[in-house]
C-alpha positions as CSV (number, residue, x, y, z in Angstrom):
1,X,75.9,85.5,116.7
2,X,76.4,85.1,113.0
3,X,79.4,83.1,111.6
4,X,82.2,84.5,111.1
5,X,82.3,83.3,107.0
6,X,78.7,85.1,106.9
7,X,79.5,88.3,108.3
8,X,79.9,91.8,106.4
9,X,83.4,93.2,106.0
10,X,84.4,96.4,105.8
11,X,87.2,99.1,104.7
12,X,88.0,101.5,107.7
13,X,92.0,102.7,107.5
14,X,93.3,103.6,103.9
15,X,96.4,104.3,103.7
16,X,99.2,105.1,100.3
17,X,102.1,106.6,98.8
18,X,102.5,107.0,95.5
19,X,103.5,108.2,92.2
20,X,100.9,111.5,92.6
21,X,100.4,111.6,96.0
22,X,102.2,111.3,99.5
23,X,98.8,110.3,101.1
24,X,95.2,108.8,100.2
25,X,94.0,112.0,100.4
26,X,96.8,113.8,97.7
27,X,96.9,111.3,95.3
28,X,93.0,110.9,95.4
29,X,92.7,114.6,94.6
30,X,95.8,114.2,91.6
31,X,93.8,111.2,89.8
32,X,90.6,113.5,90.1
33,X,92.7,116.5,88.6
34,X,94.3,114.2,86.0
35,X,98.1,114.4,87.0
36,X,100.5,112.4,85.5
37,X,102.7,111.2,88.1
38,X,105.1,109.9,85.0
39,X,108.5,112.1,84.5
40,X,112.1,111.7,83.3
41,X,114.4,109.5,85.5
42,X,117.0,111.8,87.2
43,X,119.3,109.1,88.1
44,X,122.9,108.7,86.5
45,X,122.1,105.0,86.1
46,X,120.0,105.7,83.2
47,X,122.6,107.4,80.7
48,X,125.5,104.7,82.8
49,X,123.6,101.8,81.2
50,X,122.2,103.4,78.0
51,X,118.7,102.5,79.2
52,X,116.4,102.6,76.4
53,X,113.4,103.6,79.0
54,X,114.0,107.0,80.8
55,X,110.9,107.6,82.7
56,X,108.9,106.6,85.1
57,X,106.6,106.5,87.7
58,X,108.4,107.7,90.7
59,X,107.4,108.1,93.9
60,X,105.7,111.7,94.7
61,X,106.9,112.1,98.6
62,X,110.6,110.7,99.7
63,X,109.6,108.1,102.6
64,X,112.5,110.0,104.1
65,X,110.4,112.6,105.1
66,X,107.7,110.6,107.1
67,X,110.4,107.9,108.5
68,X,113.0,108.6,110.9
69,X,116.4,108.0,109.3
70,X,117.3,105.4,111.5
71,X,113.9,103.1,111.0
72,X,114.4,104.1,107.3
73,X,118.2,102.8,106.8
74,X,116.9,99.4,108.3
75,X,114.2,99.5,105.6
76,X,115.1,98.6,101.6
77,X,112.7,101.1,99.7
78,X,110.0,98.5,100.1
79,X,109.5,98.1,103.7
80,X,109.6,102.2,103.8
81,X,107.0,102.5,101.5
82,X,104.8,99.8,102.7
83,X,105.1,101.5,106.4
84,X,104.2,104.8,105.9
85,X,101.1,104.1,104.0
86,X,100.2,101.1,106.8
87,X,100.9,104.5,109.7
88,X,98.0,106.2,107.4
89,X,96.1,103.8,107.3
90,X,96.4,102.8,110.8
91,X,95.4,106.2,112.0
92,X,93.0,106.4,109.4
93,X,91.1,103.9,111.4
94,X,91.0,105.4,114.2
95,X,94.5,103.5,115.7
96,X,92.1,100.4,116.9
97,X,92.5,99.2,119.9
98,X,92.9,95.2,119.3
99,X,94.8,92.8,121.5
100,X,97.8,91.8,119.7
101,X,96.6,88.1,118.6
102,X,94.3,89.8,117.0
103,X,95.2,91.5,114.5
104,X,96.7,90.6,111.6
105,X,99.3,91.2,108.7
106,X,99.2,90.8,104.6
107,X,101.6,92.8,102.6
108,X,102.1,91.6,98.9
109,X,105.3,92.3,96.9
110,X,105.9,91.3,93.3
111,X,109.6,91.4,93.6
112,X,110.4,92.5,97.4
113,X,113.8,94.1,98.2
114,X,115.7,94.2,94.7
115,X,117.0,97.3,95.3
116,X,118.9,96.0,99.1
117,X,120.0,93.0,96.7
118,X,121.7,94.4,94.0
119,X,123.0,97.1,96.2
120,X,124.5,94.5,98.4
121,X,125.7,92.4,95.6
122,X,128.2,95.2,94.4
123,X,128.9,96.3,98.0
124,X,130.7,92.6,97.8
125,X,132.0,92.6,94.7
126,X,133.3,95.8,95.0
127,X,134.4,96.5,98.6
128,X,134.2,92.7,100.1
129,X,132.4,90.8,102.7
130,X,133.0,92.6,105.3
131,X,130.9,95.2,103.8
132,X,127.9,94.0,103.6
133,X,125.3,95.3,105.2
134,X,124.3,93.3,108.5
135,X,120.5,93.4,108.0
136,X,120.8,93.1,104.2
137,X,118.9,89.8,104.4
138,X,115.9,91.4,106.1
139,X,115.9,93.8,103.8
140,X,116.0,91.8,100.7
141,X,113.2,89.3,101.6
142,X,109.6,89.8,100.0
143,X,108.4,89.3,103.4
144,X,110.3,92.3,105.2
145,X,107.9,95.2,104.4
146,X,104.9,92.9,105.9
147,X,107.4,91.9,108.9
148,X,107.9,95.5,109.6
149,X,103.9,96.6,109.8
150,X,103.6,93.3,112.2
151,X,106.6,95.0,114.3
152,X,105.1,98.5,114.4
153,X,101.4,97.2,115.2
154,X,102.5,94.3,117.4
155,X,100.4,91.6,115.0
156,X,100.1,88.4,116.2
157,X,97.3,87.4,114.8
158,X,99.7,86.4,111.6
159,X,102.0,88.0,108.9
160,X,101.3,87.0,105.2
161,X,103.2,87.9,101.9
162,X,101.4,86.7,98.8
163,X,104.1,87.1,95.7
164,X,102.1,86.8,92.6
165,X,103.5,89.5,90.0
166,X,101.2,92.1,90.1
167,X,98.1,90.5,91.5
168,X,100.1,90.5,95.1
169,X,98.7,93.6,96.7
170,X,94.9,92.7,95.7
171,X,95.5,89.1,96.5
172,X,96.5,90.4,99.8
173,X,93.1,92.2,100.4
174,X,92.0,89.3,99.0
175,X,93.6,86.5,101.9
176,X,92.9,89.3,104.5
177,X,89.4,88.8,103.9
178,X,89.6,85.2,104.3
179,X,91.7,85.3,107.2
180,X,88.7,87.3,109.0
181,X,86.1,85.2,108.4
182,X,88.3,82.2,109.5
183,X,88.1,84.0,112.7
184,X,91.7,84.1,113.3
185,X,91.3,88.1,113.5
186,X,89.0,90.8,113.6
187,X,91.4,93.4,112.1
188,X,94.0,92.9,109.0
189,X,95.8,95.1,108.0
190,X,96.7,94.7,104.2
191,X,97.6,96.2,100.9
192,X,100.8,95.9,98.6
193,X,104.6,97.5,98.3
194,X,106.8,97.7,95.7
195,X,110.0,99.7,94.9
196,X,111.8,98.5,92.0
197,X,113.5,102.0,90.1
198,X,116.6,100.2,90.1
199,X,118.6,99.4,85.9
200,X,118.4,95.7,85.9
201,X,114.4,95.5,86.7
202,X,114.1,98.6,83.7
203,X,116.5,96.6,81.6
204,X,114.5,93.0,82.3
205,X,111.3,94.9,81.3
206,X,113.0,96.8,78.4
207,X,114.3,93.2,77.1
208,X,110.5,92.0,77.0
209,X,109.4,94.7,75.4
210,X,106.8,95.7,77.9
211,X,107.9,98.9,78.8
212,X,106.1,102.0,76.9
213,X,109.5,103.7,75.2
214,X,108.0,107.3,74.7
215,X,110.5,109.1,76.4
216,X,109.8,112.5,74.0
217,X,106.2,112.4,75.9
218,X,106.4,110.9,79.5
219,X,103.6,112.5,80.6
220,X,101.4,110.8,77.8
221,X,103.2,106.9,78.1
222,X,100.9,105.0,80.2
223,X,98.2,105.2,77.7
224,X,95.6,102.5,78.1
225,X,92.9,101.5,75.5
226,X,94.7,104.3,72.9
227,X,95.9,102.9,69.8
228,X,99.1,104.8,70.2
229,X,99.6,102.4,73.2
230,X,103.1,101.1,73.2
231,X,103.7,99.2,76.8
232,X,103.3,99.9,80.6
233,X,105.1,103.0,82.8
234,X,107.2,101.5,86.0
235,X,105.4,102.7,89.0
236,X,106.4,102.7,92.7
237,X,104.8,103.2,96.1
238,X,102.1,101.4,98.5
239,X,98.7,101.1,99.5
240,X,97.4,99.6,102.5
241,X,93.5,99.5,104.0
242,X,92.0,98.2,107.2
243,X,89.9,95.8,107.3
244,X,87.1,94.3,109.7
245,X,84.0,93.0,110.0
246,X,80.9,95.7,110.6
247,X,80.0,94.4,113.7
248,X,83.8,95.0,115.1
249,X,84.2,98.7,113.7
250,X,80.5,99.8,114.0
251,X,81.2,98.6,118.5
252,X,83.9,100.7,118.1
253,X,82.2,103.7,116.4
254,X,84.6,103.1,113.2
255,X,84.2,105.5,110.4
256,X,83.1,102.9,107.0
257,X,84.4,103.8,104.0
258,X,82.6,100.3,101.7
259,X,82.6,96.7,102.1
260,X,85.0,94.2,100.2
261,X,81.9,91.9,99.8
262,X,83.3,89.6,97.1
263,X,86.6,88.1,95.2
264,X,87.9,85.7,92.6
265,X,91.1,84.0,92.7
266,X,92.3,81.8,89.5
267,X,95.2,80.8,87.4
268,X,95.4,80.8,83.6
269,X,98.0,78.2,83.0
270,X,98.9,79.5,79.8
271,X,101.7,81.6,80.0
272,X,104.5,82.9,82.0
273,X,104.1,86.5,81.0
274,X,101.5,86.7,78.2
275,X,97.7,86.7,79.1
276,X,95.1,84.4,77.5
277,X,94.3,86.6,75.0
278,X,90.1,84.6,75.5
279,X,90.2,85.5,79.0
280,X,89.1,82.7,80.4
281,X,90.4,82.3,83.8
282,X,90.3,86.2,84.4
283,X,86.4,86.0,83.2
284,X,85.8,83.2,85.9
285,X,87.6,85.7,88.5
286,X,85.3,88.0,88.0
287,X,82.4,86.2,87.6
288,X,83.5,84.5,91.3
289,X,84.1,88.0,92.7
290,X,80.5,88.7,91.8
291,X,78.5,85.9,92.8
292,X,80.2,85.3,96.0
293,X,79.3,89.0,96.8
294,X,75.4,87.7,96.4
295,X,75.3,90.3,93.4
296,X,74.4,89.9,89.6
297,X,76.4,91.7,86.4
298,X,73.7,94.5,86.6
299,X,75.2,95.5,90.2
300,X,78.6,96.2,89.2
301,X,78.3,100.0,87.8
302,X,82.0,100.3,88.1
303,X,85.0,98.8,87.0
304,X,88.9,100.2,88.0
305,X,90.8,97.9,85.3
306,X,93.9,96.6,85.7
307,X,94.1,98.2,82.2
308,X,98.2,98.6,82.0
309,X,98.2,100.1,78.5
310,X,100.0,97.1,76.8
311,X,98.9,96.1,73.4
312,X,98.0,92.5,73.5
313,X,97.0,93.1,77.8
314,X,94.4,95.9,77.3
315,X,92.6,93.6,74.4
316,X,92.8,90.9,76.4
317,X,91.0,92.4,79.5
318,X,88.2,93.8,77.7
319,X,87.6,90.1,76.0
320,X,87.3,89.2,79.5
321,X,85.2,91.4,80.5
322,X,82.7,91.0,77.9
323,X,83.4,86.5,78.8
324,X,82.3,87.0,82.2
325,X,79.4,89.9,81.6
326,X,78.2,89.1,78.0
327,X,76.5,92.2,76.7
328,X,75.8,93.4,79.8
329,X,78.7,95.7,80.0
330,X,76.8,99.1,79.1
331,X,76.0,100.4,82.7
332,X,79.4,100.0,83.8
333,X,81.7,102.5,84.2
334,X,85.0,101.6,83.4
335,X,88.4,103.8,84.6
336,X,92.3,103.0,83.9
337,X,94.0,104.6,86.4
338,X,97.1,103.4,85.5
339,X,97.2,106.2,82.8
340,X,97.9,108.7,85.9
341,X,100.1,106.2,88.4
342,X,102.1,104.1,85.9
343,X,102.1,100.6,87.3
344,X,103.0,99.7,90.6
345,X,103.7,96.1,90.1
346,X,102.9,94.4,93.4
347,X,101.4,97.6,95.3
348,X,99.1,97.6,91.7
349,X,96.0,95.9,93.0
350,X,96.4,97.9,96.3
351,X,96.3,101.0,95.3
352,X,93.4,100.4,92.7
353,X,91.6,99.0,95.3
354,X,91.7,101.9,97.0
355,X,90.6,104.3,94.0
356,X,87.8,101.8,93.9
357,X,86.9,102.0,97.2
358,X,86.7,106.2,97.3
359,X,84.8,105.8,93.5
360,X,82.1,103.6,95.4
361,X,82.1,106.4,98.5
362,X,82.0,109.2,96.4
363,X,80.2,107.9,94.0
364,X,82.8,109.0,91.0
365,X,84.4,106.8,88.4
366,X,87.7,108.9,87.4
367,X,88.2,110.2,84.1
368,X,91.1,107.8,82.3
369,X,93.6,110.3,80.7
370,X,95.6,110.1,77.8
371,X,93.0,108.5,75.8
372,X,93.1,109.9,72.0
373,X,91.9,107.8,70.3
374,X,90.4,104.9,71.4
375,X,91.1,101.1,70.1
376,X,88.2,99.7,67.8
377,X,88.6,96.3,69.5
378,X,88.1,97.4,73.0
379,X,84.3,97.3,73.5
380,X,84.1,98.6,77.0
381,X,82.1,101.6,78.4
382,X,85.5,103.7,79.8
383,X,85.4,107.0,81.0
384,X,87.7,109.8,79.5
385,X,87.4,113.2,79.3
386,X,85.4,114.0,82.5
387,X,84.6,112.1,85.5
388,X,81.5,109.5,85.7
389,X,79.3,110.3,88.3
390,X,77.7,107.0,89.7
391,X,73.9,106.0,91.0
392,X,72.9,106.2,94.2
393,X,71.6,103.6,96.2
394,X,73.0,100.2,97.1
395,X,75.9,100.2,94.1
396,X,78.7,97.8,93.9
397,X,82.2,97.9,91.7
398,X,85.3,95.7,90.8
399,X,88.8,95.8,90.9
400,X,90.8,93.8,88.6
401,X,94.4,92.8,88.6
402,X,96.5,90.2,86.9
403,X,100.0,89.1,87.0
404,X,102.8,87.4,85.0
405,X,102.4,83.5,85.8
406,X,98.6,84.0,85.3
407,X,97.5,85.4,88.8
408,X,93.9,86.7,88.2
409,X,92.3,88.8,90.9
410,X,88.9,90.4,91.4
411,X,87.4,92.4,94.3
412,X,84.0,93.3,94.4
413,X,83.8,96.6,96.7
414,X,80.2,97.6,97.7
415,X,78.8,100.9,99.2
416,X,78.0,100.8,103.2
């Protein structure tokens, strides 16, 4: 039998709701047709407030119209999102049959349930205690939207919820990998959630100066590697994938869609927001993501950046790029996807897993949009204007994402 740290594993259940697309399947088809999912805010919060920002990334499909309405009023935003894309994915695979203590749980959240929070907070201030909401606790906490997947799937095996900015949903994919080849379960279910279109997130990000303030050209904000690049888009929504090892879902006859055959996990210590604009620890994350895959540079043809369209961020990605590969950056392939979904925070690093995942199994690097003209110092090979179609063969891609407090995380995805 071979150990469990030495076996294959693979992708079999994806699962998502986004900014363009109520499934894995619409929002797939959106990033290959180039769709902004980026429009005006409709809310009366944003003119209330005076918020500077007045777009964003909003989710395509209401989870009201997948949930029933009294699962959904239990849930804050959060936990709705991340169980209608864990349902997808869930079918997806085939709805496994797995004894309870074994399966497993990880569901990353930069922020949780701010919305339940600030909600409640002016339910009390406004209308009093008695108020409040009685499962505004279990709403609230960052763990909630992973609790409710465990509840829904019966998960024993255990319930994880990495919080590390917007590294959580890949560092999720991440842990589930490890918990696997610990051997305490043969399926995880795991991805990212986030739900934060509330004013005092927008204003937070407003106040640092992160936000892209383009509001005469939503459509065209989240802009990566342009020079007209002004800050990121506010995104919203979940992403969730199965995950086992081949020998589990090939017994069962399981549909493969790649393998998650590598990661990198490290800290930068240098700022709380900022990144190190040398790239050192997000380098050494992907440089780990590769080599515990058993691959070399010249096997990653594809790279789905984290690529948030920030001034200083997108430089500093590309320096770290070109630290961890050297020169030998030419043959990959590299796509910002951000430029369709905005940024989705915590459910980030899910979601571009995913798009990483269908680029290795359809062999198509998508086309980053918005691109004009492109920023003298990035020295990458990113695709724009049409789509990148990729070698066959053996081929294997990355998937970065990086967080405030210096979370660095890379995924090395690899054809089946």
């Amino acid at each position: 039998m071979t150990p469990h740290n030495e076996q294959r594993i693979v992708v079999t259940g994806l699962g998502a709701t986004s900014p363009v697309g109520g499934t894995v399947a619409e929002t797939w088809d959106a990033i290959l047709d180039g769709v902004s999912g980026v429009r005006t805010m409709p809310f009366e919060w944003v003119e209330t407030y005076q918020l500077p920002v007045k777009f964003a990334a909003m989710i395509k499909q209401s989870p009201l119209e997948v949930l029933g309405r009294v699962e959904a009023r239990r849930l804050d935003p959060a936990g709705q999102y991340g169980l209608v894309a864990a349902r997808e994915a869930w079918a997806d695979a085939g709805t496994p049959q797995v004894e309870p203590e074994r399966i497993g749980v990880v569901m990353g959240s930069g922020i949780g349930g701010v919305n339940t929070l600030l909600d409640q907070w002016d339910t009390l201030r406004e209308k009093g205690v008695r108020r409040v909401f009685p499962l505004a606790v279990p709403m609230l906490m960052p763990n909630g939207p992973a609790a409710a997947v465990s509840l829904e799937l019966g998960a024993r095996a255990g319930t994880h919820t990495p919080v590390s900015a917007c590294a959580s949903g890949a560092e999720a994919i991440g842990l589930a990998v490890h918990m696997i080849r610990s051997g305490r379960a043969d399926v995880v279910v795991a991805g990212g959630t986030e739900a934060a279109m509330h004013p005092m997130p927008i204003a937070g990000f407003t106040a640092m100066q992160a936000l892209s303030t383009r509001n005469d050209d939503p459509e065209g904000a989240s802009r990566p590697y342009d020079t007209g690049r002004d800050g990121f888009v506010l995104g919203e929504g979940a992403a969730v994938i199965v995950l086992e090892t081949e020998a589990h879902a090939k017994a069962r006859g399981a549909r493969i869609y790649a393998e998650v055959s590598g990661m990198g996990m490290t800290s930068d210590a240098y700022h709380i927001a900022a990144p190190d604009p040398v790239g050192a620890g997000a380098s050494r994350a992907m440089r780990e993501a590769v080599s515990s895959a058993g691959l070399s540079p010249k096997d990653i043809v594809h790279i789905n950046a984290h690529a948030t369209s920030t001034p200083v961020g997108d430089i500093a990605e590309s320096n770290a790029i070109r630290l961890a590969f050297g020169d030998d950056t030419d043959h990959m392939a590299v796509s910002a996807t951000k430029s369709m979904t905005g940024h989705l925070l915590g459910a980030a690093g899910a979601l571009e897993t995913i798009l990483t995942i269908l680029a290795v199994h359809h062999r198509l690097a998508p086309a980053t949009i918005n691109l004009e003209n492109f920023d003298p110092e990035i020295s990458l090979d990113v695709v724009h204007g049409e789509h990148r179609k990729l070698p066959a063969g053996d081929i294997a891609a990355l998937n970065n994402s990086f967080g405030f407090g210096g979370h660095n995380v890379a995924l090395t995805i690899r054809s089946s």
